[in-house]
C-alpha positions as CSV (number, residue, x, y, z in Angstrom):
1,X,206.1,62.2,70.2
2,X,203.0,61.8,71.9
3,X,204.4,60.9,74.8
4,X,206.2,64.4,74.9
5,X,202.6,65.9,74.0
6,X,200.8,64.5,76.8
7,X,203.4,65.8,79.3
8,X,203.2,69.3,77.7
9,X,199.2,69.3,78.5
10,X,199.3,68.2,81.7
11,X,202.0,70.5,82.5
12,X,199.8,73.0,81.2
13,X,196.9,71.9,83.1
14,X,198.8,71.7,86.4
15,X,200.2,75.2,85.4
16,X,196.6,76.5,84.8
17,X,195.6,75.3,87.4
18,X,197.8,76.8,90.0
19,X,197.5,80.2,88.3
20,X,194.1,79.9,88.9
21,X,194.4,78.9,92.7
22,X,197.0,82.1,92.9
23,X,194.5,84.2,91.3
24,X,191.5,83.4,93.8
25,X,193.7,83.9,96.4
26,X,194.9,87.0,95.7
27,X,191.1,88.2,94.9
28,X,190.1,87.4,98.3
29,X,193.3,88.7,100.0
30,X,193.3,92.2,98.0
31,X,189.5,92.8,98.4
32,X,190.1,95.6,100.7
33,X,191.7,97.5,97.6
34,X,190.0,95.9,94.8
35,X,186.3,96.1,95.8
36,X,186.6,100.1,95.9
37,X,188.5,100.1,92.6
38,X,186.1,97.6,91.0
39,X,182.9,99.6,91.8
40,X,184.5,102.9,90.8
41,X,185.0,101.6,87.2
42,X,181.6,100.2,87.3
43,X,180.6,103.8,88.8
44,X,182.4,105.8,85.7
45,X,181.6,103.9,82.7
46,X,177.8,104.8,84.3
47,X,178.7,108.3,84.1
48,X,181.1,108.7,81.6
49,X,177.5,109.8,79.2
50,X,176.3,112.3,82.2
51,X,180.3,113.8,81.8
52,X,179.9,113.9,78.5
53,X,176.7,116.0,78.3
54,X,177.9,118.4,80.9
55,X,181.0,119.3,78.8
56,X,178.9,119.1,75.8
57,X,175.8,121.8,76.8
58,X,177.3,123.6,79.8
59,X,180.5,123.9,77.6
60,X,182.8,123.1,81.2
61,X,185.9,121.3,81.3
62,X,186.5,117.8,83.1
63,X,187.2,119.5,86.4
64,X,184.5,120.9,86.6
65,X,182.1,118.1,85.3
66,X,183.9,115.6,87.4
67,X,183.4,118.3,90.6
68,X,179.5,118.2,89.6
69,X,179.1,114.9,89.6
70,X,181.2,114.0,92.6
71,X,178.8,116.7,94.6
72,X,175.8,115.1,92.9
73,X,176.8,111.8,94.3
74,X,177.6,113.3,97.8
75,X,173.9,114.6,97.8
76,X,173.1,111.3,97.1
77,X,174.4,109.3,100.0
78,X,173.5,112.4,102.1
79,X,169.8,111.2,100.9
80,X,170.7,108.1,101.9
81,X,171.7,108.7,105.3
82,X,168.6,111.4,105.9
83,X,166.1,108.3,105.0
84,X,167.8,106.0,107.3
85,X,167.8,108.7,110.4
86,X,164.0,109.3,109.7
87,X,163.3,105.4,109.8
88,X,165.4,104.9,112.6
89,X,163.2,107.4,114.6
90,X,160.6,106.0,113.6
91,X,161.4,103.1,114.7
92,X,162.8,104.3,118.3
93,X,159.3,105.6,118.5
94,X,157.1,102.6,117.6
95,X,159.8,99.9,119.3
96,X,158.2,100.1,123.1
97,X,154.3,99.3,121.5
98,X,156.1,96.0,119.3
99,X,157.5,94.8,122.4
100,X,154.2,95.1,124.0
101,X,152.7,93.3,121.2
102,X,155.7,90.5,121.6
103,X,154.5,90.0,124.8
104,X,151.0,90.0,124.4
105,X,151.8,87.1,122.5
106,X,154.0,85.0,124.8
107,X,151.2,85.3,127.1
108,X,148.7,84.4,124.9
109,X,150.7,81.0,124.0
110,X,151.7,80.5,127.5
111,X,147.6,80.6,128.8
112,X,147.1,78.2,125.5
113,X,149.6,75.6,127.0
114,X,148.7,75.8,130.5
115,X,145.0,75.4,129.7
116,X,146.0,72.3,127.3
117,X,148.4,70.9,129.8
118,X,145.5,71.1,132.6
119,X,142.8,69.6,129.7
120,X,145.4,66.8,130.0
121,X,145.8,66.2,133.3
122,X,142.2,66.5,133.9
123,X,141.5,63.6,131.0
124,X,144.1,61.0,132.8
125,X,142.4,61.4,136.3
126,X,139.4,60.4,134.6
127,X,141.0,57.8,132.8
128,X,139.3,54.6,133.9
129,X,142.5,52.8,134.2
130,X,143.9,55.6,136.2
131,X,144.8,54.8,140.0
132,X,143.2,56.8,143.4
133,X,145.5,59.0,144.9
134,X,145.1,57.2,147.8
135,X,146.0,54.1,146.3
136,X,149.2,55.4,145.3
137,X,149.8,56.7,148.9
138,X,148.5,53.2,150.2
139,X,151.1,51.2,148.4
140,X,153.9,53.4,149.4
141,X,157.6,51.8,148.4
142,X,159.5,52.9,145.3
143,X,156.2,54.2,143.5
144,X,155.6,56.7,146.3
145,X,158.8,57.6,146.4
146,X,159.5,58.2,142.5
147,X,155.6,60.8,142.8
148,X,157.3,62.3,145.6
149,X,160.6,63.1,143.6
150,X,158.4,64.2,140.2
151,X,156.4,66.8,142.4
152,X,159.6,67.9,144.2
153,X,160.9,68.7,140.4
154,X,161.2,72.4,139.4
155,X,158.6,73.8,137.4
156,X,160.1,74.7,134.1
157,X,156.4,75.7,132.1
158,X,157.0,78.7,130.0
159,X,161.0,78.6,129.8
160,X,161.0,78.4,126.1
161,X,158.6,80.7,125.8
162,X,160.4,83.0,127.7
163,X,163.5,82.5,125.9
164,X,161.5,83.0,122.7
165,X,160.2,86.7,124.2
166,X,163.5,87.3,124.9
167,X,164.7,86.7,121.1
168,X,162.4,88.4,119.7
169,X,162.7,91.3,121.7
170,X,166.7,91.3,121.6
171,X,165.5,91.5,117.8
172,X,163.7,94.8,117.8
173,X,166.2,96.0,119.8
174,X,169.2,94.7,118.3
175,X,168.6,94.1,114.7
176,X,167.9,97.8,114.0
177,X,171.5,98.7,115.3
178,X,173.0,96.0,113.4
179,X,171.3,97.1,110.0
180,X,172.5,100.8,110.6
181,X,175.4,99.5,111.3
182,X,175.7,97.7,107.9
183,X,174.2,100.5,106.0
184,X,176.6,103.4,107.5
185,X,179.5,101.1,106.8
186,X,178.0,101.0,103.1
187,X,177.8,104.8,103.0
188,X,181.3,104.9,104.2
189,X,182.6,103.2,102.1
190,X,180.6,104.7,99.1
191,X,182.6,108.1,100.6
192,X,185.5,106.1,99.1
193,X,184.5,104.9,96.0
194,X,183.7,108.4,95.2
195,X,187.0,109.6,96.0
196,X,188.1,107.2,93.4
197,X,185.3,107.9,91.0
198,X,186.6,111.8,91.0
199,X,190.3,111.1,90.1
200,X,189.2,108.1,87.4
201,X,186.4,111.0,85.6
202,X,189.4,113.6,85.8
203,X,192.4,111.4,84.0
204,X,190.0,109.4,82.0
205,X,189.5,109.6,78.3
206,X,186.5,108.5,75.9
207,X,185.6,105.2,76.5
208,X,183.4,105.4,73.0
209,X,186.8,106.1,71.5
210,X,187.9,103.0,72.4
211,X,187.8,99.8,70.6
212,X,188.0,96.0,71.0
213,X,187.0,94.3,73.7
214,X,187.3,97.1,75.8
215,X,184.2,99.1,74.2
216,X,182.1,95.4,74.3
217,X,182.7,95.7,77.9
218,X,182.0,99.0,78.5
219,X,179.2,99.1,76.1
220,X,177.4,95.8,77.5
221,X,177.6,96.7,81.0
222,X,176.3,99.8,80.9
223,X,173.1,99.1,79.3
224,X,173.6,96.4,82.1
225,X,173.4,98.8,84.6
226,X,171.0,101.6,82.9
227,X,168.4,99.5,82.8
228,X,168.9,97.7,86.4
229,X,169.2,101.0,88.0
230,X,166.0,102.2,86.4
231,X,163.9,99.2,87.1
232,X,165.4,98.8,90.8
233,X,164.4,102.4,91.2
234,X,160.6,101.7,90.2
235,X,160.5,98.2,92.2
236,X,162.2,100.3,95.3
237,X,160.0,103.0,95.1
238,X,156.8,100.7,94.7
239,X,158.4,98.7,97.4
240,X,158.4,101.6,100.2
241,X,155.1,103.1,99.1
242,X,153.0,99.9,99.6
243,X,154.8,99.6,102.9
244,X,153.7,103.1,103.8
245,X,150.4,102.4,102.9
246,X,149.9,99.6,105.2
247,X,151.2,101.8,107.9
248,X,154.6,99.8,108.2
249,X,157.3,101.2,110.0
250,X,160.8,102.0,108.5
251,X,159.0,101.8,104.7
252,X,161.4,104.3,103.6
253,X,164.4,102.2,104.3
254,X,163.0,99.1,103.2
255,X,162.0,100.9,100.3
256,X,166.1,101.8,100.0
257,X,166.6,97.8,100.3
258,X,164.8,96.8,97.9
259,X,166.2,99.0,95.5
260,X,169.8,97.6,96.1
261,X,168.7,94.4,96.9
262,X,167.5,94.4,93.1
263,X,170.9,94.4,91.3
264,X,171.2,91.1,92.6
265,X,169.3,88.6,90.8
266,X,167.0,86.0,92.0
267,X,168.3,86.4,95.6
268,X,168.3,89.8,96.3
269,X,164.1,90.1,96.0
270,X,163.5,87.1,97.9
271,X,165.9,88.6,100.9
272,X,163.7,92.3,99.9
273,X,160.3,90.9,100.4
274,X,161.0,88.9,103.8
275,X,162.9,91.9,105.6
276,X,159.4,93.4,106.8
277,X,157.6,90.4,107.5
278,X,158.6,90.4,110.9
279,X,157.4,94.0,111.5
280,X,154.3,93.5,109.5
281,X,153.6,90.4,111.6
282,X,154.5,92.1,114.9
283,X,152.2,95.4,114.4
284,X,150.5,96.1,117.1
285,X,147.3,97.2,116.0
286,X,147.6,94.5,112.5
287,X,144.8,91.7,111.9
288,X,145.3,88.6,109.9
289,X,143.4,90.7,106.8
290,X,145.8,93.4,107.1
291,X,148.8,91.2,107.5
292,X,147.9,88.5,104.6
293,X,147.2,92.1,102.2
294,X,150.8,93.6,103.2
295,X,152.2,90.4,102.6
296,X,150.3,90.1,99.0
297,X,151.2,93.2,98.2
298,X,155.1,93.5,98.9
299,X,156.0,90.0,97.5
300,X,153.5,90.8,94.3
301,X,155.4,94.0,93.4
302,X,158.5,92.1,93.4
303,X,157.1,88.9,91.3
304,X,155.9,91.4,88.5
305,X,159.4,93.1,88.5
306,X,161.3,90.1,88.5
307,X,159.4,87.8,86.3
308,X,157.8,90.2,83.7
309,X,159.1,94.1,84.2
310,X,162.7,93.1,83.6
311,X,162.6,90.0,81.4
312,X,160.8,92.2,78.8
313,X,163.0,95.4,79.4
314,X,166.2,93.6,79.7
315,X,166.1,90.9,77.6
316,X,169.5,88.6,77.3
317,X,171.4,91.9,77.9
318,X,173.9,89.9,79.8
319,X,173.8,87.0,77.9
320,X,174.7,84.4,80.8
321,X,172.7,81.1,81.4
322,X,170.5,81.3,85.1
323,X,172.9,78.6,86.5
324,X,175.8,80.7,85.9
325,X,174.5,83.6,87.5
326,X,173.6,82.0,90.6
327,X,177.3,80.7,90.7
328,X,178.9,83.7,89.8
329,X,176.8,85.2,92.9
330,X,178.0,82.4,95.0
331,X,181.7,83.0,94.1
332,X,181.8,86.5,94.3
333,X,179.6,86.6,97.5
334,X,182.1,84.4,99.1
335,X,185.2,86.4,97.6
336,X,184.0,90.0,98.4
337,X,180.8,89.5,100.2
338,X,177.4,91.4,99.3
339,X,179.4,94.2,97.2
340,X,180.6,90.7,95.4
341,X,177.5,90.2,94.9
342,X,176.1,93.2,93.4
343,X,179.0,93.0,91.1
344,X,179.2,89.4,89.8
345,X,176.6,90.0,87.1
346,X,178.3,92.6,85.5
347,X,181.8,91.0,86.3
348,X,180.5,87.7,84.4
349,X,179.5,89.3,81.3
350,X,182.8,91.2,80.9
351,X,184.7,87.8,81.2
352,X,182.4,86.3,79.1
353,X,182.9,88.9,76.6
354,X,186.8,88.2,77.1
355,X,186.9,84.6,76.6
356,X,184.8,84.9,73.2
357,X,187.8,87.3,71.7
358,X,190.0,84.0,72.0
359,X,189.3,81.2,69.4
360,X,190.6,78.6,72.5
361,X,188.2,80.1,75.3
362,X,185.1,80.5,72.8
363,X,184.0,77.3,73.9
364,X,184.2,78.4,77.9
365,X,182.3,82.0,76.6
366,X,179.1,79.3,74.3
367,X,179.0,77.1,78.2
368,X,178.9,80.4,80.1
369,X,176.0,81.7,77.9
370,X,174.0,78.2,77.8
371,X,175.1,77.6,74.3
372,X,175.8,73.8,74.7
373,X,176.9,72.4,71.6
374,X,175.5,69.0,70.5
375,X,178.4,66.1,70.1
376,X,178.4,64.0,68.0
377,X,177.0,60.3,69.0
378,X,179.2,58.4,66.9
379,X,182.0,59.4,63.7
């Protein structure tokens, strides 16, 4: 008898795990499909309230309320894109001055190094134990030979300088492109996710009618994503004005960054506040005063956001230990890359919210939530 029960559990454990192994798989292979679905949902359980209103006090029908806010979130990414253009003119316009400034640099390095590698060679002539030049001639042979073969050596001074000019200058000009690149390939496929977002508002029905875990879900994640989207607006905005103030380039898009940069937690900040260095360090006309007070400023806005804004307006309102989070962000990141990760908090909850409506998975929901329980030492 128990020999028949231990088979039955580990076929069920080789069973689970497989199905588990399938799953993944099929995650990553379908992400094409599934991360425009998955952020539409996310998208109308947000507005499913603003819908609501609209057929409420303007007294239209879901057409039309799904039309309005399908416009309203065209208008939007339109926003979007007008913010980009401006910063990417402004940066057309200040790029020849950074090179400059790159450059003024190299050659400030390089006349640091030449002056310490002459300091040097000045110190071992007058080295006491250093030999006469015309000693060395005298004596002639292989030690003649080998000065003769140094000198005849090509002078390489200043090559990885040069190389370093050259990177930083391929990234003023390069990395500009690359993150339009990623951000018009975001607002593209945003263009999508509306497209589903319009057709989901127009056959959907009351989510508040719903009940079980469903309403949980939907009632957990957006408060989830309320109060996110209102805090990453105010860090954003903070973000892009401080920027402005210290006369840094591109503050409006940064500004954008650090607004979606926010919904991902613990990482997303940190990546925020080191986007400008570069640029703050670069400015042409910047001192170390101005530079340490940018810096000070920027990473200060997002340490009060992240460690005393949000804890006190957010609370446990997803309900997941720190640890989890970070490897629901690695997961998802590596499943459906940085839209993964904007969505693994969210996505964690729900299943967290799943496996506590099973007596068998509560266990898996109490170790998602950091709810160890304390065994027992002894019977």
């Amino acid at each position: 008898m128990n020999t028949e029960y231990s088979e039955s559990k580990i076929r069920t454990i080789c069973l689970v795990v497989i199905a588990t192994v399938v799953v993944t798989y099929l995650i990553y292979w379908l992400r094409p499909v599934l991360v425009p679905f998955v952020v539409s949902l996310f998208v109308v359980s947000g507005l499913t309230p603003l819908l609501e209103t609209l057929e409420t006090r303007l007294r239209v029908n879901r057409l039309v309320a799904s039309a309005i806010a399908f416009l309203s979130g065209l208008a939007v990414l339109a926003a979007l894109g007008v913010c980009l253009w401006l910063s990417v003119v402004q940066m057309a316009q200040k790029g020849p001055a950074y090179r400059e400034r790159v450059s003024e640099l190299v050659a400030t390095v390089q006349d640091w190094l030449d002056l310490d590698s002459q300091q040097r060679d000045e110190r071992a002539l007058d080295s006491p134990d250093a030999e006469p030049a015309e000693e060395i001639a005298a004596a002639g042979g292989p030690l003649q030979s080998q000065v003769e073969d140094t000198a005849a050596l090509p002078d390489t001074t200043g090559t990885p300088l040069e190389d370093f000019r050259q990177m930083l200058d391929a990234f003023l000009r390069d990395g500009l492109a690359r993150i339009s690149a990623e951000l018009f390939s975001l607002v593209s496929t945003s263009v999508i996710v509306l497209i589903y977002v319009f057709f989901l508002l127009l056959g959907s029905t009351e989510v508040s009618t719903a009940r079980g875990t469903l309403r949980d879900i939907d009632k957990q994640v957006r408060a989830y994503l309320f109060l996110k989207t209102i805090i990453s607006m105010i860090t954003g905005a903070a973000f892009g004005l401080a920027l402005w103030i210290f006369g840094v380039p591109m503050s409006l898009t940064f500004g954008v960054l650090a607004f979606l940069l926010n919904y991902i937690p613990n990482v997303g900040p940190l990546v925020a506040s080191l986007l400008p260095i570069p640029f703050i360090l670069l400015h042409p006309e910047g001192t170390i005063v101005w530079m340490l007070a940018a810096i000070i400023s920027t990473s200060a806005i997002q340490v009060i956001s992240g460690n005393v804004v949000e804890p006190k307006l957010m609370g446990e309102s997803s309900d997941l230990h720190p640890v989890v989070i970070l490897l629901g962000l690695m997961f998802w990141g590596m499943m459906w890359g940085i839209t993964g990760m904007f969505l693994a908090t969210p996505m964690m909850a729900g299943l967290k919210i799943v496996l506590e409506r099973v007596d068998s998975t509560k266990p898996m929901a109490d170790m998602l939530a950091g709810r160890w329980k304390t065994m027992p030492l002894s019977d």
